[in-house]
C-alpha positions as CSV (number, residue, x, y, z in Angstrom):
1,X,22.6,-7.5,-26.9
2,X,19.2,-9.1,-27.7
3,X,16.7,-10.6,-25.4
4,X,13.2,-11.2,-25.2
5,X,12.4,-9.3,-21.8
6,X,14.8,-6.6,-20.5
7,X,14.1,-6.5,-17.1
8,X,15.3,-3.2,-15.0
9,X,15.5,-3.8,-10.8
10,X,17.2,-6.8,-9.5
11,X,14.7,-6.7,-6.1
12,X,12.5,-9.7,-5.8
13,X,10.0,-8.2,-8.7
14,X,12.6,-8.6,-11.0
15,X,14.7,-11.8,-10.0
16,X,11.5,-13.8,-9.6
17,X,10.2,-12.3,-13.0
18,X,13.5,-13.4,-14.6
19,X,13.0,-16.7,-12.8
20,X,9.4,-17.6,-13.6
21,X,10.6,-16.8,-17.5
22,X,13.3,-18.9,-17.7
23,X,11.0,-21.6,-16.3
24,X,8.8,-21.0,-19.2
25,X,11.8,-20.8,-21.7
26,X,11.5,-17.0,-21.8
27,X,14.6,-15.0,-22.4
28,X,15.6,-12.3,-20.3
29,X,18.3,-9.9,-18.6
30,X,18.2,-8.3,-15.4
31,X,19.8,-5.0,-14.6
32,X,20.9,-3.8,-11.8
33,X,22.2,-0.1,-10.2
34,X,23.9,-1.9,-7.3
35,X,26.5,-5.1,-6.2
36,X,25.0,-8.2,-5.5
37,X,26.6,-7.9,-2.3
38,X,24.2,-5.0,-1.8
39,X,20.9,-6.0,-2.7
40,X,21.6,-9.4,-0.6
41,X,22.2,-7.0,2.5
42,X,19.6,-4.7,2.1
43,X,18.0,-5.7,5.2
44,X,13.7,-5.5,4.8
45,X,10.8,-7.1,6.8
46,X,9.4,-10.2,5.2
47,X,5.9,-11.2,5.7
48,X,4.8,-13.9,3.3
49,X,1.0,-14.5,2.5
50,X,0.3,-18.1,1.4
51,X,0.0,-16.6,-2.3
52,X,3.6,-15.5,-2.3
53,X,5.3,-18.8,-0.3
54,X,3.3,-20.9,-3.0
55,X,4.7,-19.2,-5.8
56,X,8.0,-19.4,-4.3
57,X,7.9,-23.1,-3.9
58,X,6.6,-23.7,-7.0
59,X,9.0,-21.9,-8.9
60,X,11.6,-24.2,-7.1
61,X,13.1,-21.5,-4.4
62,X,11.4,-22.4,-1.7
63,X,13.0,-24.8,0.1
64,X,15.0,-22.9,2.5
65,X,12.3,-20.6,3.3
66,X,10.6,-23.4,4.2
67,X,13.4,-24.5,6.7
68,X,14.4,-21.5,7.7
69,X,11.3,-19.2,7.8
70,X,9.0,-19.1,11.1
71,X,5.5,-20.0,10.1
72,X,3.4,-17.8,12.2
73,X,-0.5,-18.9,13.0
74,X,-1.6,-15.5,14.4
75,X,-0.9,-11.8,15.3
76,X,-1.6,-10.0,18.2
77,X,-3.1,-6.8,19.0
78,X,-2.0,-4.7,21.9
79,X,-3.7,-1.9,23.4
80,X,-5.3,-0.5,26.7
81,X,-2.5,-2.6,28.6
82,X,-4.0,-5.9,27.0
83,X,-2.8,-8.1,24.3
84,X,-5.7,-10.0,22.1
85,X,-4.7,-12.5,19.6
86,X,-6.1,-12.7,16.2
87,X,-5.7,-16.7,15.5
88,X,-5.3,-16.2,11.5
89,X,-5.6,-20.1,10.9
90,X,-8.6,-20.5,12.6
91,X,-10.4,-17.7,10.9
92,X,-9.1,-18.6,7.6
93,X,-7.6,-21.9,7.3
94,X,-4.0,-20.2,6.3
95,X,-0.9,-18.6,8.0
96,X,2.0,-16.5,7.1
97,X,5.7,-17.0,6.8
98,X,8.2,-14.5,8.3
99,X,11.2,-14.6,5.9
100,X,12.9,-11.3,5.3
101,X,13.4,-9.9,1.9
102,X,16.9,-10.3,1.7
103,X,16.8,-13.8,1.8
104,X,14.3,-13.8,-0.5
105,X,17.0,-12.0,-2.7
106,X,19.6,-14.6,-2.0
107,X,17.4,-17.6,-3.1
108,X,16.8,-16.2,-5.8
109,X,20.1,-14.3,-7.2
110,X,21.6,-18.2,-6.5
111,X,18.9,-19.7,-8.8
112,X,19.7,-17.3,-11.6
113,X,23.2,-18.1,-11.3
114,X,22.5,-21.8,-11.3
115,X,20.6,-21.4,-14.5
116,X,23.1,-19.2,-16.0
117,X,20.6,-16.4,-15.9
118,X,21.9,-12.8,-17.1
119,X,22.5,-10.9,-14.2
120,X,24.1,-7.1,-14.7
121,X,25.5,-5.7,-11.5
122,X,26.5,-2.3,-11.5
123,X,25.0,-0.6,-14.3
124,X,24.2,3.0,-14.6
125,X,22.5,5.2,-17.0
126,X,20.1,3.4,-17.7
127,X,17.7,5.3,-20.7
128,X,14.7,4.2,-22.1
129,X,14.0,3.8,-25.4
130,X,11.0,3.1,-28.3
131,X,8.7,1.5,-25.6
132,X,5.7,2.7,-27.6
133,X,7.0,0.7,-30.4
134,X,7.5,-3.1,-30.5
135,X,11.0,-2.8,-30.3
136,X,12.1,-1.1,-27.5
137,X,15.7,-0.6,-26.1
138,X,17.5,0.2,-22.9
139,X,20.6,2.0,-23.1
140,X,23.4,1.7,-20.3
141,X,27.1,1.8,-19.0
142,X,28.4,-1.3,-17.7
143,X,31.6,-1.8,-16.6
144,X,32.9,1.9,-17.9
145,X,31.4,0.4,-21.2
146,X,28.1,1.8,-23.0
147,X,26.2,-0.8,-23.8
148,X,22.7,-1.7,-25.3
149,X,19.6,-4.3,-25.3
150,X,17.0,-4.7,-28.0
151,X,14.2,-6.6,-26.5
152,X,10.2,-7.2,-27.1
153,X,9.5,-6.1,-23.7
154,X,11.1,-3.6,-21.1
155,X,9.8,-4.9,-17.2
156,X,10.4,-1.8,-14.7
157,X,11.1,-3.3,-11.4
158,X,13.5,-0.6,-10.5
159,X,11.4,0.6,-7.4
160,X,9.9,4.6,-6.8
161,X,12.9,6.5,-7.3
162,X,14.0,4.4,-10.7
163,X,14.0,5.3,-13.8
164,X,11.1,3.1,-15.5
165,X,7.9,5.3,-14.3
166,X,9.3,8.3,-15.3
167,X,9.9,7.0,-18.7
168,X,6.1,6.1,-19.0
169,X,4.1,9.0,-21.4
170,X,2.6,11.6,-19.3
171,X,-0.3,11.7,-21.0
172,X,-3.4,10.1,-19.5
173,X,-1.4,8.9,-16.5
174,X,-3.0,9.4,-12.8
175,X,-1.2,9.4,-9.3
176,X,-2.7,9.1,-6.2
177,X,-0.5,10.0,-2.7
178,X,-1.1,9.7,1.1
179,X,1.5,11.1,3.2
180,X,1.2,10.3,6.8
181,X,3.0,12.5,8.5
182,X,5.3,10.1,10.8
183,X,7.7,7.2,10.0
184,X,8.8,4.2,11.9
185,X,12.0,4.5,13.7
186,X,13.1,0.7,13.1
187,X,16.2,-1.4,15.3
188,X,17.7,-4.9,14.5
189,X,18.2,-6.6,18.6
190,X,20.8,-9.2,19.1
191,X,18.0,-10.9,21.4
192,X,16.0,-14.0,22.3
193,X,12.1,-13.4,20.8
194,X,10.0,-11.4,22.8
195,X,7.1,-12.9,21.7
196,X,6.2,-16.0,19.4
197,X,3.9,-14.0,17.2
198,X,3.9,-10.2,15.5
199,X,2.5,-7.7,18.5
200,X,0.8,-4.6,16.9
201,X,0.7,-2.0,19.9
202,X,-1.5,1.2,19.9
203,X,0.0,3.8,22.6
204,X,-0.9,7.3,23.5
205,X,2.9,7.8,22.5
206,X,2.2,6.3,19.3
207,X,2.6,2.8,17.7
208,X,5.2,-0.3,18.1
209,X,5.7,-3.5,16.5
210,X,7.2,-6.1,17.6
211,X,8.8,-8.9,15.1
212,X,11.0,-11.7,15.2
213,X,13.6,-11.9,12.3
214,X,15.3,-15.4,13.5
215,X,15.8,-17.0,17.3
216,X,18.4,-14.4,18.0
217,X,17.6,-11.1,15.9
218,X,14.4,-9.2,16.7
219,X,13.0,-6.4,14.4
220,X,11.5,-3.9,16.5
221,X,9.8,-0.2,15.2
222,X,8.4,2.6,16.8
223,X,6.4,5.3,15.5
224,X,8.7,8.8,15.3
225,X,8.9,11.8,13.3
226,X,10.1,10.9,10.1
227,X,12.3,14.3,9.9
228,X,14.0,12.9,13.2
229,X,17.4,11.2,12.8
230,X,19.0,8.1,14.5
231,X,21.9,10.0,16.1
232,X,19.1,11.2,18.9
233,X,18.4,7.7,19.7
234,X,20.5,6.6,22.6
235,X,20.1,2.9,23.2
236,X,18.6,3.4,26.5
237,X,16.1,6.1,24.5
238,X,15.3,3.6,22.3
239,X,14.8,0.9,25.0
240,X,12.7,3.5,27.4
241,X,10.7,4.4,24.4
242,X,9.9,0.8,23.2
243,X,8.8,-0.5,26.8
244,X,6.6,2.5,27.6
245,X,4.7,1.2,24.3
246,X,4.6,-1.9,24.8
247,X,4.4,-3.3,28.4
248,X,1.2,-4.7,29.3
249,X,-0.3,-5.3,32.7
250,X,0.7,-8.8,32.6
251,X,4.0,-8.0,33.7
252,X,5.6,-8.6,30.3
253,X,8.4,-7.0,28.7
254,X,10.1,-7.0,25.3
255,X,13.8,-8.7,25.7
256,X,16.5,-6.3,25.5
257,X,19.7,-7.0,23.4
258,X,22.5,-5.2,21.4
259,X,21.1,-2.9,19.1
260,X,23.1,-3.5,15.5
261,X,21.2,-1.4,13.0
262,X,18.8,1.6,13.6
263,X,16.9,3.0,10.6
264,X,13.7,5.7,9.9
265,X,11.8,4.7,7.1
266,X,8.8,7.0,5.9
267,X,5.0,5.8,5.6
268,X,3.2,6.9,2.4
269,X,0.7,4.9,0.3
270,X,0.9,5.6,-3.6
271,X,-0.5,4.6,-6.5
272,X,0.8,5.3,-10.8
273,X,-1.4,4.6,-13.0
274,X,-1.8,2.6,-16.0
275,X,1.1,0.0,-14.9
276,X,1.8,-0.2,-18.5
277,X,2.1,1.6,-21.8
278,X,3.6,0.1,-24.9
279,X,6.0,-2.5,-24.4
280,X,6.7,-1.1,-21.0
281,X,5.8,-2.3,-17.3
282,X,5.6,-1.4,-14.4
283,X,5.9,-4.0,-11.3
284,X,6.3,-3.7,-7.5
285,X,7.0,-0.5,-5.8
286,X,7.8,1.1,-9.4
287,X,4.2,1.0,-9.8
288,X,2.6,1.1,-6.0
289,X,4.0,1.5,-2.7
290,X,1.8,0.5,1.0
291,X,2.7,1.8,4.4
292,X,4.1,-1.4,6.2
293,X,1.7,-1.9,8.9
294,X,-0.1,-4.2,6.4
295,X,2.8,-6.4,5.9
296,X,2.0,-6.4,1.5
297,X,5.1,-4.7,-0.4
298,X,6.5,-8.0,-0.9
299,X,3.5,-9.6,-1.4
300,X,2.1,-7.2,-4.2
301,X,5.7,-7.4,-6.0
302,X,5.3,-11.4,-6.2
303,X,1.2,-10.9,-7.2
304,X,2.5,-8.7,-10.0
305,X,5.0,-10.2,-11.9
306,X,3.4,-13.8,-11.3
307,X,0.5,-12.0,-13.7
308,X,3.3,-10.5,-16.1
309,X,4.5,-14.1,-16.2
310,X,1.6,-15.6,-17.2
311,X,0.7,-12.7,-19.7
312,X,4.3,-13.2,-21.6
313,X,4.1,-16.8,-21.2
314,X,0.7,-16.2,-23.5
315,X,2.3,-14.3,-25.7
316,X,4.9,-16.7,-26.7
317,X,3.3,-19.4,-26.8
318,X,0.2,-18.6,-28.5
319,X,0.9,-15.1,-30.4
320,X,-2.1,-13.6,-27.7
321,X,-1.6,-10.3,-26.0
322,X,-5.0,-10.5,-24.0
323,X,-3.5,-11.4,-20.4
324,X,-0.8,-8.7,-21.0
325,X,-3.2,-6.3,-22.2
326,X,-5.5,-7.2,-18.8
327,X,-2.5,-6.6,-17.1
328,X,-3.1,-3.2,-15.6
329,X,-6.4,-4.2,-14.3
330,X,-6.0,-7.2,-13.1
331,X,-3.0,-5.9,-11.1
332,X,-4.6,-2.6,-9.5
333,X,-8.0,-5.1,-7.9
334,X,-4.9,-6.9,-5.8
335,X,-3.2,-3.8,-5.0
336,X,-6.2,-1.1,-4.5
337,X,-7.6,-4.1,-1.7
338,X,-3.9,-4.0,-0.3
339,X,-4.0,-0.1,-0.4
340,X,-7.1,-0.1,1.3
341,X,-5.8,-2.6,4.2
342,X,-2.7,-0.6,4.7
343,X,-4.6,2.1,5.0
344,X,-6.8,0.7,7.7
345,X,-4.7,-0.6,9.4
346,X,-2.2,2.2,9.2
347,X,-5.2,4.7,10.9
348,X,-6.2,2.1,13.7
349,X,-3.1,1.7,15.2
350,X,-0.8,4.9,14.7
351,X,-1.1,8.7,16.6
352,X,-2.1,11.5,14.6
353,X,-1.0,14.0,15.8
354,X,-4.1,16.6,14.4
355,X,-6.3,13.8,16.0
356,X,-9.7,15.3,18.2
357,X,-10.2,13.5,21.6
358,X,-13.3,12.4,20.1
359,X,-11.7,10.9,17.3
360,X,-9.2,8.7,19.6
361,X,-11.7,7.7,21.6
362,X,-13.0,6.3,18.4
363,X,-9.9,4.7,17.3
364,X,-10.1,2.3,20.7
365,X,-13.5,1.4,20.3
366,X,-13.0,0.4,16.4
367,X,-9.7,-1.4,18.2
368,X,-12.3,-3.3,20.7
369,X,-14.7,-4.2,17.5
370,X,-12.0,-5.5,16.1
371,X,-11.1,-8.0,18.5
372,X,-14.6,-8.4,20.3
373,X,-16.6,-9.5,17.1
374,X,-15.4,-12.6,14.8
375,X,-16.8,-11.1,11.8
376,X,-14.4,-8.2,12.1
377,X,-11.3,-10.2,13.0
378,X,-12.0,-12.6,10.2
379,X,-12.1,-9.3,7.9
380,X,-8.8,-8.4,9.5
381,X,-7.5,-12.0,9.1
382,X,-8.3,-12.1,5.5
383,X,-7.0,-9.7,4.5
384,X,-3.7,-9.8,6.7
385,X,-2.7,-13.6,4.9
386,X,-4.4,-12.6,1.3
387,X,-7.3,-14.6,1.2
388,X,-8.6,-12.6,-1.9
């Protein structure tokens, strides 16, 4: 097989990638470990800044996130038995869009297939090869057959554990890691919404988060060891645990509801760099990864390959490899700023458990700055809905 751009990962890097290409008459085929059916369930929170619903609509995919998707104004933040409410619009004349990911996935798998886009399910043994040359390859098995492309480019979107960052030359390459030491312990609630905005909670016992999914699923997470597993959640556990968190002196209380799904998911921020060498890229969480509290894995995915868009779009068109060769750089600004938040707001909310009285005591009054001075929660606010 030939193609312009072999792109490997069929998350939302890598369908809106394929996407944005085609709309610029860009060649390319997606490939793709597992079913469609799979990467349309695999069930992920979905924050959208303005930056991300934008490029979404533009590219023609927006519409039922649009219909569907709850446009949310503000967050709160909950602690000392008090909820405060930073008002996002009013500090920076934009919102967010709760949408999860999987939907995402869906609007855009079904545009590929309405455009006849080249979607490979099912591959495996996927190899990398020549992507220090200008034609590069990716060997794979699809279908029980061997197969191969021949393509200008080779686009890893394939996530941390795939197989496009390893293939990247080890020389001059750099890694930074943060390991935090606790995970969220995350349930899907068959529920009316507790609330009609994200709640951010900071608790003694550690942090909670409170999301609505659609107007009868809630997303709720706690903070837990991330060794732990789900089998030693009860439901009434899970429900004592999440209401000692999260109840305020109001008299208010999240809505309780059949718990379908129960998940731990680790919090680490990392960074690979270059995001590129040769003919080969890097994208999305192949590339970076954020602990969730800043709601930008998503976000950074769509901020990357918009830029690897516009840099192949340059090079077709006009024989220039300027935006692609800017690419690294122009990529790591968005995501160091997004590291950075995560980070921040990672450390004012959780427990650490190695944490000195003095330094908790620190953690609440930062929490009161935060919400008692404008300038602060505009810092927040801008940076929450990717004002930069």
């Amino acid at each position: 097989m030939r193609t312009q751009v072999a792109i490997i990962g069929a998350g939302p890097a890598g369908l809106l990638l394929s996407h944005l290409l085609h709309l610029n008459g860009i060649e390319a085929i997606v490939l793709e470990s597992r079913t469609q059916a799979e990467i349309e369930a695999t069930i992920r929170a979905g924050v959208l800044e303005q930056g991300t619903m934008d490029i979404l609509n533009n590219a023609g995919v927006g519409a039922r996130m649009q219909a569907e998707g709850a446009l949310h104004h503000g967050i709160e933040l909950a602690f000392g038995g008090q909820r405060h409410r930073i008002d996002l619009t009013e500090l920076t004349g934009k919102a967010i869009t709760v949408y999860p990911q999987h939907e995402v996935i869906k609007d855009l798998v079904a545009a590929r297939l309405a455009a006849q886009g080249q979607l490979l399910f099912e591959v495996s043994g996927v190899q990398l090869h020549g992507v220090d040359t200008t034609t590069p390859s990716v060997a794979f098995v699809h279908r029980g057959e061997a197969a191969r492309i021949e393509a200008d480019f080779v686009i890893g979107c394939d996530g941390y554990h795939g197989v496009a960052r390893p293939a990247m030359p080890g020389q001059g390459r750099q890694d930074f890691k943060r390991d935090y030491g606790f995970g969220w312990f995350g349930v899907l609630v068959e529920s009316a919404p507790s609330s009609d905005e994200l709640i951010y909670a900071r608790h003694e016992r550690g942090f909670a988060l409170v999301s609505t999914r659609t107007p009868t699923v809630q997303r709720l997470y706690f903070q837990c060891d991330p060794a732990d597993h789900v089998d030693n959640w009860s439901d009434d556990r899970i429900w004592a645990e999440l209401h000692a968190r999260l109840e305020n002196d109001d008299g208010w209380r999240v809505n309780e509801g059949r718990i379908f799904q129960k998940n731990i998911i680790g919090m680490r921020s990392f960074v690979s760099t270059p995001m590129q060498s040769g003919r080969l890229f890097l994208a999305g969480d192949a590339a970076h990864i954020v602990p969730p509290t800043g709601a930008k894995g998503m976000n950074l995915a769509v901020s990357d390959v918009a830029l690897l868009a516009q840099g192949l779009e340059q090079f077709y068109r006009r024989g220039s490899e300027e935006r692609l060769q800017g690419y690294t750089a122009a990529a790591l600004k968005r995501v160091w700023r997004a590291e950075y938040f995560s980070w921040w707001m990672t450390s004012l909310l959780h427990t650490f458990a190695d944490a000195t009285p003095f330094q908790r005591e620190v953690q609440r009054a930062e929490l009161e700055c935060v919400v008692g001075s404008r300038a602060m929660a505009t810092a927040l606010a801008e940076n929450y809905v990717g004002a930069f």
